[in-house]
Residue frames as a rotation matrix with the C-alpha (Angstrom) as fourth column:
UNK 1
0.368 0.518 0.772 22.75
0.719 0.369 -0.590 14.03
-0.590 0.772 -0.236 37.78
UNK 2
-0.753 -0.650 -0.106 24.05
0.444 -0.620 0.647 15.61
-0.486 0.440 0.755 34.87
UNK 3
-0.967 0.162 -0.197 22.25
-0.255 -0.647 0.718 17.57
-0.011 0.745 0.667 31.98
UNK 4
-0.272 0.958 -0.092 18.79
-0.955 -0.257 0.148 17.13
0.118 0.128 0.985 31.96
UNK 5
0.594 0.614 0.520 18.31
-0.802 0.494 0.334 14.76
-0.051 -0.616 0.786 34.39
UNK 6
0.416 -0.556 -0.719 21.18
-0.052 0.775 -0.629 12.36
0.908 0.300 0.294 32.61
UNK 7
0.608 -0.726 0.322 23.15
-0.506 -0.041 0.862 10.23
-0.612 -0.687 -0.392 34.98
UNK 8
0.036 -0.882 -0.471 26.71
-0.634 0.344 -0.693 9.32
0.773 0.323 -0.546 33.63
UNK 9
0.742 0.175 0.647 27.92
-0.519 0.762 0.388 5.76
-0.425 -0.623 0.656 34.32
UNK 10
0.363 -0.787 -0.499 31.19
-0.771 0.047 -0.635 3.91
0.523 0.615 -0.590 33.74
UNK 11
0.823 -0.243 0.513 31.92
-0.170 0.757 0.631 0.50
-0.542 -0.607 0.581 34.61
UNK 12
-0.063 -0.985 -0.162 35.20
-0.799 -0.048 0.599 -0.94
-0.598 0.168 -0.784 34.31
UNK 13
0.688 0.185 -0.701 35.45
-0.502 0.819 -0.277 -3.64
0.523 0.543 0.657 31.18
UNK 14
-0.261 -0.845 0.466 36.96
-0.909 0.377 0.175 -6.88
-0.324 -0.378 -0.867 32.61
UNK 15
-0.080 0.327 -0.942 36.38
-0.223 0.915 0.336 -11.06
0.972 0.237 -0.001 31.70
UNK 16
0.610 0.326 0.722 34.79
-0.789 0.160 0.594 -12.84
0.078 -0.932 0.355 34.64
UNK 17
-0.443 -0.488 -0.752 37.54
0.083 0.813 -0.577 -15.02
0.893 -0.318 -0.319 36.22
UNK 18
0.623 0.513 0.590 36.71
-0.674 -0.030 0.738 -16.82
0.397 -0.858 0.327 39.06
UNK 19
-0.525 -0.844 0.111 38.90
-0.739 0.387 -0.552 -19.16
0.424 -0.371 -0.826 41.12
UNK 20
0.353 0.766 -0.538 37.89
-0.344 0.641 0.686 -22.55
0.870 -0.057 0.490 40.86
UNK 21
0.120 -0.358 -0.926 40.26
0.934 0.356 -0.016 -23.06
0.335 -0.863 0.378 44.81
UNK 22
0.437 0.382 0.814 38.89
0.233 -0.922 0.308 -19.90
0.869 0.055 -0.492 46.51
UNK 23
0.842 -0.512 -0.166 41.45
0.066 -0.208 0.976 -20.40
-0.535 -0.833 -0.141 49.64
UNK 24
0.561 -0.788 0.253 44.33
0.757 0.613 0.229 -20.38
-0.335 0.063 0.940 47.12
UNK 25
0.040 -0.352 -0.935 46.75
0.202 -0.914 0.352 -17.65
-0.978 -0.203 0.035 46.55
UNK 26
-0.251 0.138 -0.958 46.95
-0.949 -0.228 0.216 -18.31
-0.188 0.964 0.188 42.85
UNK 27
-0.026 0.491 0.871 44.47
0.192 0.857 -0.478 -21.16
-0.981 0.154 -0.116 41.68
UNK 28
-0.739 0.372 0.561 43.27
0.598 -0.020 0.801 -22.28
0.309 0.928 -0.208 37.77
UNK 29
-0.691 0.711 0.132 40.04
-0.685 -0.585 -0.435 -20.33
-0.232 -0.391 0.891 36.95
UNK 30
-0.147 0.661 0.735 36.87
0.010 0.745 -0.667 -22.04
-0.989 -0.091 -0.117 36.84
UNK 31
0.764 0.403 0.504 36.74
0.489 0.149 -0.860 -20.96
-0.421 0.903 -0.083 33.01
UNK 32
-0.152 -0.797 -0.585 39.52
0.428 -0.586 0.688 -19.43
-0.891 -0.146 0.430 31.40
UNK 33
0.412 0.328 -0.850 39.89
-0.547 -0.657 -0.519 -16.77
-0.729 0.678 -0.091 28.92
UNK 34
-0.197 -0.479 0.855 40.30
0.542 0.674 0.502 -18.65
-0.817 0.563 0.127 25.54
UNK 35
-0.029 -0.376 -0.926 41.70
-0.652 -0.695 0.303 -17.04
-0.758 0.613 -0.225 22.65
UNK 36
0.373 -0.020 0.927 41.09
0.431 0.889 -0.155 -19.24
-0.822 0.457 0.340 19.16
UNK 37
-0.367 -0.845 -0.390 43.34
-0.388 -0.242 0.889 -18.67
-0.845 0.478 -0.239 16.35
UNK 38
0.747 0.643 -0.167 40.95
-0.473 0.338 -0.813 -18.65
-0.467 0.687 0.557 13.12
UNK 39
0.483 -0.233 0.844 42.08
0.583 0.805 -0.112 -20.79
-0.653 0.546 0.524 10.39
UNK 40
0.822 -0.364 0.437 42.99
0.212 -0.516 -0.830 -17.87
0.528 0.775 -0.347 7.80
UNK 41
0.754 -0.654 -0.057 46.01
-0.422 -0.549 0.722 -17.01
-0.503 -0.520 -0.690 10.32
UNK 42
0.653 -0.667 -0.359 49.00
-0.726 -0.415 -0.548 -17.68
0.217 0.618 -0.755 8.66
UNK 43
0.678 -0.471 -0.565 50.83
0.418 0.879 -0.231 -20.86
0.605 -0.080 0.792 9.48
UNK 44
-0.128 -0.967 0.221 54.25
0.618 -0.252 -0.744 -19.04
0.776 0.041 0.630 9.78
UNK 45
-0.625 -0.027 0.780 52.88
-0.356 -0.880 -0.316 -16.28
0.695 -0.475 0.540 12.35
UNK 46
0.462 0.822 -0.335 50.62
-0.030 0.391 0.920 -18.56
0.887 -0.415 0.205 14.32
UNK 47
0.283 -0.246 -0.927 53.22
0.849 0.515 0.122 -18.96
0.447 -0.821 0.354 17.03
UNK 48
-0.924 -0.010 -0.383 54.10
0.258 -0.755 -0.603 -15.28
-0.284 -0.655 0.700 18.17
UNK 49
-0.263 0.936 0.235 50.19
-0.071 -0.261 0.963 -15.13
0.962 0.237 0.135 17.88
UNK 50
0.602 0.203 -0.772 49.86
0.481 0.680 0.554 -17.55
0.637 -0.705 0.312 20.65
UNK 51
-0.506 -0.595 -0.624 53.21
0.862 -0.377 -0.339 -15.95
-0.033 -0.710 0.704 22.83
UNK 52
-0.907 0.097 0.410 51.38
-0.229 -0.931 -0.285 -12.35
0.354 -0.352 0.866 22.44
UNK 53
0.313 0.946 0.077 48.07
-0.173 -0.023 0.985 -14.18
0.934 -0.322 0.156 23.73
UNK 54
0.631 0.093 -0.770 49.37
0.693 0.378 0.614 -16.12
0.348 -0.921 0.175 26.50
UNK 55
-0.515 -0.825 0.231 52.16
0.414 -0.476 -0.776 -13.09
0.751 -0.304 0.586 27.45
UNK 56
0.058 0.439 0.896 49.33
-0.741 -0.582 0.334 -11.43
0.669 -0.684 0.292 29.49
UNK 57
0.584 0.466 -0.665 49.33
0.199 0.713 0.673 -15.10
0.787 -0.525 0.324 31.64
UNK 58
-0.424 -0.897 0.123 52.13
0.594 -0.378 -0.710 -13.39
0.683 -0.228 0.694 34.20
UNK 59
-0.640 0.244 0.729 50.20
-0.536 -0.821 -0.196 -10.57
0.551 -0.516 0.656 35.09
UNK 60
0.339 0.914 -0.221 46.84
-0.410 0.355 0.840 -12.78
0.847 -0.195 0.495 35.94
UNK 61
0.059 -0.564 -0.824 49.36
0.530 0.717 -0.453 -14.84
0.846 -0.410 0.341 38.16
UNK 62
-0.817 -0.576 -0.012 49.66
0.391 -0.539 -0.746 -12.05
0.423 -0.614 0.666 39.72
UNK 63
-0.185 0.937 0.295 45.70
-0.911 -0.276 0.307 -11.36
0.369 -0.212 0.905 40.39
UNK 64
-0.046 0.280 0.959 45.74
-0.329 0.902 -0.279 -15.25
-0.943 -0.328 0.051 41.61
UNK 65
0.502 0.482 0.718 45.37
-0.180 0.870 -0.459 -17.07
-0.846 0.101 0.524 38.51
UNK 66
-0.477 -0.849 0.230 47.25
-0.154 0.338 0.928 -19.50
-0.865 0.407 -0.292 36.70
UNK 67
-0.877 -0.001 0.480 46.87
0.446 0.369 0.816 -20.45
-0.178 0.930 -0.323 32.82
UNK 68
-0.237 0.815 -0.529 43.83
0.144 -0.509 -0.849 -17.48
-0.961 -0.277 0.003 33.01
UNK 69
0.430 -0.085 -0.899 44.58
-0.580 -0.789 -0.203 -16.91
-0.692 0.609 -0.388 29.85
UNK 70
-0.090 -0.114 0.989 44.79
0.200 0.971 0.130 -19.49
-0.976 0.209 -0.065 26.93
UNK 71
0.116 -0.011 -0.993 45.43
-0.987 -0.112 -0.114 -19.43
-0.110 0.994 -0.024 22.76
UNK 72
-0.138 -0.084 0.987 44.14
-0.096 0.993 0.071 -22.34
-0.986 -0.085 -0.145 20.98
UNK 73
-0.969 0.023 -0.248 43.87
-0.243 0.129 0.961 -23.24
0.054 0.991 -0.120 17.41
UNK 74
-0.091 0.964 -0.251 40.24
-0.956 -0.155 -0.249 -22.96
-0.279 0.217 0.935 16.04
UNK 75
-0.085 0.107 0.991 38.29
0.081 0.992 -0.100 -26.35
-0.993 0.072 -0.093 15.76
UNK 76
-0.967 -0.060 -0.248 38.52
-0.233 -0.183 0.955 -27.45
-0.103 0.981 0.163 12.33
UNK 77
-0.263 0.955 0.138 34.79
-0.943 -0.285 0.170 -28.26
0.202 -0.085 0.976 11.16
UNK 78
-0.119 0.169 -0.978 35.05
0.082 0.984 0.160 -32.14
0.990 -0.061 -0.131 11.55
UNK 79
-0.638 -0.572 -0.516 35.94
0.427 0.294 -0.855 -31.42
0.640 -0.766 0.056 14.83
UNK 80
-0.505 0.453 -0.735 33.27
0.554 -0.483 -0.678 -28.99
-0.662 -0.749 -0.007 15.71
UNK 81
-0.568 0.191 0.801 30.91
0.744 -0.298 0.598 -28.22
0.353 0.935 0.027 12.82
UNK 82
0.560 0.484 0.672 28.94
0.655 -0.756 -0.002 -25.62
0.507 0.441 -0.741 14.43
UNK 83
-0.168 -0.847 -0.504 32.27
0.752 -0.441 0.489 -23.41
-0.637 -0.297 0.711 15.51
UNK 84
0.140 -0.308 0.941 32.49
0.880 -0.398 -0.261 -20.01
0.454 0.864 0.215 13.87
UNK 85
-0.388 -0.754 0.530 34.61
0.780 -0.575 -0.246 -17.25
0.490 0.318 0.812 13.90
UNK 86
-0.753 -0.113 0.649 31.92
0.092 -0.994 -0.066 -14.68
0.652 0.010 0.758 14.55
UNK 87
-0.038 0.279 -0.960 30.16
0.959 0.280 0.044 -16.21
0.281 -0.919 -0.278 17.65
UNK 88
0.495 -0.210 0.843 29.49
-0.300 -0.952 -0.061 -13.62
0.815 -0.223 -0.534 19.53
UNK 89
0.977 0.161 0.143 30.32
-0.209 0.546 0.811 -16.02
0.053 -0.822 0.567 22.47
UNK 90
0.620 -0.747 0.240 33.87
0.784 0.594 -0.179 -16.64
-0.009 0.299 0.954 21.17
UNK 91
0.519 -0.685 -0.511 37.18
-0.682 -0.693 0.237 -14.67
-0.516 0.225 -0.826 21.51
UNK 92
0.588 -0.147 0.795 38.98
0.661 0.654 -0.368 -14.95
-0.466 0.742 0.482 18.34
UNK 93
-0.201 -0.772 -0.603 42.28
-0.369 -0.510 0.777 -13.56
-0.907 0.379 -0.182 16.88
UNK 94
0.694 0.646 0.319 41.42
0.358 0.076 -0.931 -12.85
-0.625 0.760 -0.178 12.98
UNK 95
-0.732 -0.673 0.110 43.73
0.352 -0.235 0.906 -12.47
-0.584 0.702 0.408 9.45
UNK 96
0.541 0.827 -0.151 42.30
0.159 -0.277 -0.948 -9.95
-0.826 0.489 -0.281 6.85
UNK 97
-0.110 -0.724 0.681 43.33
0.952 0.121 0.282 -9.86
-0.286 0.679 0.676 3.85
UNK 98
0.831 0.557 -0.003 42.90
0.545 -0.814 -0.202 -6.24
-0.115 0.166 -0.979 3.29
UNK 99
0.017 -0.890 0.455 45.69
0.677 -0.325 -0.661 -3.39
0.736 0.319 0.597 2.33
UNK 100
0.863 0.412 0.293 44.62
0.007 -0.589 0.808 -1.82
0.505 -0.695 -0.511 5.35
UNK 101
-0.268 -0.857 -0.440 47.93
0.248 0.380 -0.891 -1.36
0.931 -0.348 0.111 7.49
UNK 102
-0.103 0.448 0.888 46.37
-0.925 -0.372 0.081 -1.93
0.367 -0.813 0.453 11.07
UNK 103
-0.311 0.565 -0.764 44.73
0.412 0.805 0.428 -4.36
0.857 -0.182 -0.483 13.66
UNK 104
-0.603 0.333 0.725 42.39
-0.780 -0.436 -0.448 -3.68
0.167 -0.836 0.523 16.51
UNK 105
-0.749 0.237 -0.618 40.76
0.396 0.909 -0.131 -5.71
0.531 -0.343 -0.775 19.28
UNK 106
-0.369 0.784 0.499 37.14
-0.910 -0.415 -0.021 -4.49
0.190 -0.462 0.866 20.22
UNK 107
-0.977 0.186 -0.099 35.26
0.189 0.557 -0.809 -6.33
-0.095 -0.809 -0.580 22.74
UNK 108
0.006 0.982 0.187 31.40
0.226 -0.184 0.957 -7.33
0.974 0.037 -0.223 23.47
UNK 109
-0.949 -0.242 0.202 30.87
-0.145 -0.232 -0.962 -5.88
0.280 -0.942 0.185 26.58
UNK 110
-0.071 0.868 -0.491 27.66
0.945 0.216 0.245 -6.44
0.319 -0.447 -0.836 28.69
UNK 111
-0.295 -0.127 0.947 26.47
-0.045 -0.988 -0.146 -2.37
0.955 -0.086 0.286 29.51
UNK 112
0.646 0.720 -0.252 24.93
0.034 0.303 0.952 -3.89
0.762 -0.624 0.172 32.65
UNK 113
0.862 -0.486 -0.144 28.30
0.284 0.228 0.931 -4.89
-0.420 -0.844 0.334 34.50
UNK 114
0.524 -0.777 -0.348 30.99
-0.780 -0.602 0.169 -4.29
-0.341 0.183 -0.922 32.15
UNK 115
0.015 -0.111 0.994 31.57
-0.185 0.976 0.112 -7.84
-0.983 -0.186 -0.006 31.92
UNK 116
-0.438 -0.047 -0.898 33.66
-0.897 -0.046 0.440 -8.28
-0.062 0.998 -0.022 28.74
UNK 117
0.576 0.553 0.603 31.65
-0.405 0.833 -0.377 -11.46
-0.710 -0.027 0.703 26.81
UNK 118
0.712 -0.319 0.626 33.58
0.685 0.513 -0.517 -11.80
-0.156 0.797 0.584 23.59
UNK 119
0.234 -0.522 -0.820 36.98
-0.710 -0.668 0.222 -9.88
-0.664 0.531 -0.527 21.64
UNK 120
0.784 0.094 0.613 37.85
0.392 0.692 -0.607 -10.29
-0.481 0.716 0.506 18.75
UNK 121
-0.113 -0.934 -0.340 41.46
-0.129 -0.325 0.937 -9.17
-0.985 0.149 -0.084 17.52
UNK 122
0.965 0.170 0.198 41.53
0.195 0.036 -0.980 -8.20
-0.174 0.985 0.002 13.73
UNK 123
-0.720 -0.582 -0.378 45.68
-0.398 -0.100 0.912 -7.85
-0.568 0.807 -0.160 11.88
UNK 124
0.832 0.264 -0.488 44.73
-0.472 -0.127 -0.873 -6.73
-0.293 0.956 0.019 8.63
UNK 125
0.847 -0.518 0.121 47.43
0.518 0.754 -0.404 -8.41
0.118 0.404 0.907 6.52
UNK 126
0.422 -0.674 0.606 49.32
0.247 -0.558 -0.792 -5.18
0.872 0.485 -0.069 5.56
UNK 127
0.879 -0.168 0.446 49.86
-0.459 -0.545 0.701 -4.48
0.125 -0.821 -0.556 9.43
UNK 128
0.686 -0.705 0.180 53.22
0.598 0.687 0.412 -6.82
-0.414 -0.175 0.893 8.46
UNK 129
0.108 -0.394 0.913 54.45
0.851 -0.438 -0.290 -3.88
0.513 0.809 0.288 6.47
UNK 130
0.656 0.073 0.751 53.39
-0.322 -0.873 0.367 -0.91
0.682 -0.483 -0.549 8.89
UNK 131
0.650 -0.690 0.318 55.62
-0.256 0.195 0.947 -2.75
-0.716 -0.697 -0.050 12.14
UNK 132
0.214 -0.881 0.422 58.54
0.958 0.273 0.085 -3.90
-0.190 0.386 0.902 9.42
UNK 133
0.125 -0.118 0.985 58.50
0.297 -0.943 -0.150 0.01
0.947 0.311 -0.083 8.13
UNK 134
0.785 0.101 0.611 58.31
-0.348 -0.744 0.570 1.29
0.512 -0.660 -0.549 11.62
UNK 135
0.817 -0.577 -0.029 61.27
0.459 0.618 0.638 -1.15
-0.350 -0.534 0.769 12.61
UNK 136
0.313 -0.685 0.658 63.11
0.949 0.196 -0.246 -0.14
0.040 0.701 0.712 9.95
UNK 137
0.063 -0.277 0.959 62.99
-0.268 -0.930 -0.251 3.90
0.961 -0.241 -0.133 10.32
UNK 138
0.875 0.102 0.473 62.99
-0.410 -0.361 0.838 3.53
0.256 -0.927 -0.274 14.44
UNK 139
0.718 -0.539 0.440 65.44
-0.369 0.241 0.898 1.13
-0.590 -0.807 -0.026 15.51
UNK 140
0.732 -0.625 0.270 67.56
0.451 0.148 -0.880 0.06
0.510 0.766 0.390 11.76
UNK 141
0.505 -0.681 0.531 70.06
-0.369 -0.726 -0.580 2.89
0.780 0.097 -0.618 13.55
UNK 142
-0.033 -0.353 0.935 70.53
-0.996 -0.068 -0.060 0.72
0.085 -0.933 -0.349 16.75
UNK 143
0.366 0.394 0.843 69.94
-0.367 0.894 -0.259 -2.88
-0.855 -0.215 0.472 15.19
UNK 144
-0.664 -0.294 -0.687 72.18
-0.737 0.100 0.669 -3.83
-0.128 0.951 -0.283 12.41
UNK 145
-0.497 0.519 0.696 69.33
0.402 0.848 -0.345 -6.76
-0.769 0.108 -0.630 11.64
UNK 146
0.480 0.873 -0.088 66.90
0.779 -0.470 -0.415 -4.18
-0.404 0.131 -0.906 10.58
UNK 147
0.094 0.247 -0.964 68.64
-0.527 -0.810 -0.259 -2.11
-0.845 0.532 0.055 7.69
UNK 148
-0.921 -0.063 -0.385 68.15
-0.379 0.376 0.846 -4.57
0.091 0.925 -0.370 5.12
UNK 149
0.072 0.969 0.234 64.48
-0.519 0.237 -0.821 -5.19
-0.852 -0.062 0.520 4.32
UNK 150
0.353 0.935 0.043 63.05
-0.362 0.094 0.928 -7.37
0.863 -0.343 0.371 3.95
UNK 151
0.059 -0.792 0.607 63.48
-0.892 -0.314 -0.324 -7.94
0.447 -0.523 -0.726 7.68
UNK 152
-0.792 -0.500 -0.349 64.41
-0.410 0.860 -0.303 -11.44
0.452 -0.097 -0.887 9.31
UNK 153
-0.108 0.884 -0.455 61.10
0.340 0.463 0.819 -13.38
0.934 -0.066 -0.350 10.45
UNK 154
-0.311 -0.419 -0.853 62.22
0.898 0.164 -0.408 -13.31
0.310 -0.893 0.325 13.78
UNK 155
-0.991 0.070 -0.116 62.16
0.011 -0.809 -0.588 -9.96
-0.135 -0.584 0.801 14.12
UNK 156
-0.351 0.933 -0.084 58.33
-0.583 -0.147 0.799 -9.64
0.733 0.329 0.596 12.11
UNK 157
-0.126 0.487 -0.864 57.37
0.390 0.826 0.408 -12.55
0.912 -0.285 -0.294 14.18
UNK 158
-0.519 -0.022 -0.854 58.26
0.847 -0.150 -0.511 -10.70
-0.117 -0.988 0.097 17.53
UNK 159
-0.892 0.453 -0.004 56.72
-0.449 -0.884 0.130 -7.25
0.055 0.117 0.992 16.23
UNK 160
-0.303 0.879 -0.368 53.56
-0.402 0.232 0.886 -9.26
0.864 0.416 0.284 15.51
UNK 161
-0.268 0.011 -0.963 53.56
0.757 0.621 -0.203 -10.81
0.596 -0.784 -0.175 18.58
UNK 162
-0.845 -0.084 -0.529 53.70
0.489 -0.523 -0.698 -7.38
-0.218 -0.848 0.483 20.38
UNK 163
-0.749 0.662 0.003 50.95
-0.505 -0.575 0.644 -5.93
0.428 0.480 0.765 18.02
UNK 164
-0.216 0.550 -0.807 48.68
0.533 0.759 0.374 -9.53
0.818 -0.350 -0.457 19.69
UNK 165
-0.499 0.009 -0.867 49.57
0.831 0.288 -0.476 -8.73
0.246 -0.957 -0.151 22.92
UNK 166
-0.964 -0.090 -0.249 48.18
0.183 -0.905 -0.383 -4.94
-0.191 -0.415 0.890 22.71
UNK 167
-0.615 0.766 -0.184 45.30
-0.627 -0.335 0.703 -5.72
0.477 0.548 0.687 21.16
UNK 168
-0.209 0.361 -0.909 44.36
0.661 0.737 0.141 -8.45
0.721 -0.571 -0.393 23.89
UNK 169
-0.671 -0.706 -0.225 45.38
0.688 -0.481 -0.543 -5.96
0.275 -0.519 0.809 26.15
């Protein structure tokens, strides 16, 4: 026991996958982790959304499980009128408009087990400006793409993608 009587605890944060073929070396889970892609996401950036969700599906393979890991487009409201965004029940990759030049991906966690229930993944808008600016001073010297700005989707698209995949992460 620490300090006056405190005991310190620390559980590891994880999503509950389970393996719906418990003799198989790598099986589907019984539920997989689904990622929904709100509606305000950008059109144009929606696919290296989706490649920095499902990039983590590789590693899981490697823990046993296939397609563990899943990025879908949010129901629209015909389709599912009482869907929203801020479920707590729901992981959900979010667009802000906001001059803020960031994103971050906090998590409900259960303090009981660790047992992640929900993330949510915020990219402020402006965080297209902070990874084009950091392209441009880091790697412009080793990428003739990247010393003329504005820089080529492609590349924004793959920076954004990696910015997904860390914040799943």
């Amino acid at each position: 026991s620490g300090e006056n009587g405190k005991v310190s605890r620390a559980y590891i944060e994880r999503f509950r996958l389970e393996k719906k073929d418990i003799s198989a070396e790598v099986s589907e889970p019984v539920q997989p982790i689904v990622f929904f892609i709100s509606e305000e996401v950008p059109q144009e950036w929606r696919p290296y959304v989706k490649r920095g969700i499902e990039d983590w599906q590789p590693l899981f393979e490697k823990a046993g499980f296939r397609n563990a890991i899943i990025a879908r487009d949010a129901p629209t409201l015909a389709e599912d009128p009482h869907w929203h965004p801020e479920d707590v029940r729901t992981n959900v990759v979010r667009w802000t408009p906001s001059g803020r030049q960031d994103a971050t991906g906090p998590a409900v966690i259960d303090p009981r087990s660790g047992e992640v229930i929900s993330s949510h993944v915020i990219l402020w808008h402006d965080v297209l400006r902070l990874i084009e600016t950091w392209y441009f001073t880091q790697v412009s010297p080793l990428d003739p793409r990247g010393r003329q700005l504005p820089l080529p989707q492609e590349i924004i698209g793959e920076l954004l993608r990696y910015v997904v995949s860390h914040e799943i992460g």
